[in-house]
C-alpha positions, -999 to 999 in steps of 0.1 A, spaced: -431 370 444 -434 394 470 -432 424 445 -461 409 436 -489 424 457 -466 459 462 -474 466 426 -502 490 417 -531 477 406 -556 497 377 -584 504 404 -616 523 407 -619 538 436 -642 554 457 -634 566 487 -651 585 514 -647 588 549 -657 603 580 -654 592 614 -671 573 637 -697 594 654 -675 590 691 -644 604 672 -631 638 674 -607 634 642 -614 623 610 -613 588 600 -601 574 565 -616 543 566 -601 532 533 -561 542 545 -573 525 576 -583 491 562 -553 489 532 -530 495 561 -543 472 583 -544 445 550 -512 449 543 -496 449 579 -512 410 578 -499 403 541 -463 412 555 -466 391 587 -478 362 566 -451 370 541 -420 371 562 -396 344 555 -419 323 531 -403 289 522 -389 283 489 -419 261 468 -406 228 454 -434 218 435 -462 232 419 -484 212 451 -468 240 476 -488 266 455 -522 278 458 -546 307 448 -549 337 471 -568 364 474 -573 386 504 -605 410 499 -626 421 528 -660 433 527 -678 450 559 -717 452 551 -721 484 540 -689 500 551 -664 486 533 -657 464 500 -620 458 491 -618 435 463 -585 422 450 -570 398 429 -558 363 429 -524 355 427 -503 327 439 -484 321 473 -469 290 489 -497 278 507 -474 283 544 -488 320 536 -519 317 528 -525 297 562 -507 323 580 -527 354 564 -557 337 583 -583 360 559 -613 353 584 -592 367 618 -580 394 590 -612 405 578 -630 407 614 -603 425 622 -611 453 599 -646 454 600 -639 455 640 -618 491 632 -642 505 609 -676 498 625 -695 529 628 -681 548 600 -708 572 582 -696 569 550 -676 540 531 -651 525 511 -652 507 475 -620 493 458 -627 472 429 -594 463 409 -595 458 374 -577 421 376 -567 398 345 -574 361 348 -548 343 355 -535 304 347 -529 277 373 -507 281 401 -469 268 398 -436 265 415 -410 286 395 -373 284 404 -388 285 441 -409 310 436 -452 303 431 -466 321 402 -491 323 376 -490 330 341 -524 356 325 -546 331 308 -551 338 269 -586 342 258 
């Protein structure tokens, strides 16, 4: 599962950055907020309990979006539901917005994600399956 969200996604990116006006360096506001993302995906990640029914899994998605700033969509997949409460996506998100308030220019990562089925415990694992149109 945890492969999962390490693998690259088809994305259309736009990326530009500049620092806040107070900063003497440049500032990558998209490497800021991916980092930042994924530093609280591998907290909520560590040690996840085994699923034992298809109950223990739910949807999870973990964009942030930062008024005109910043936009990182992603897609849903499915976690035992221990991570999703530890992710805590609102704490997560303010977070980032926090870090990149001030920023001239922006970030916009919109993946290009497949629908996927219903969430379900898999020989301990929570997965989905794509969804056939």
């Amino acid at each position: 599962m945890r492969a999962l969200y390490l693998l690259p996604l088809f994305a259309l990116t736009a990326c530009l950055s500049e620092g806040p006006e107070d900063a003497s360096a440049p500032f990558d506001v998209c490497s800021t907020a991916l980092t930042m993302q994924h530093e609280a995906l591998d907290m909520a990640m560590t040690d996840p309990p085994a699923c034992v029914g298809d109950s223990d899994c739910v949807p999870f998605s973990m964009g942030v979006r930062c008024e005109e700033v910043l936009n990182i969509g992603d897609c849903t997949r499915a976690v035992h539901r221990v991570v999703a409460e530890r992710y805590d996506a609102k704490s997560v998100n303010e977070r980032i917005c926090k870090a990149v308030r001030g920023s001239e220019l922006g970030c916009d990562v919109s993946p290009l994600c497949a629908a996927i089925g219903p969430t379900v415990c898999l020989a301990g694992e929570c997965t989905t399956a794509p969804t056939v149109r």
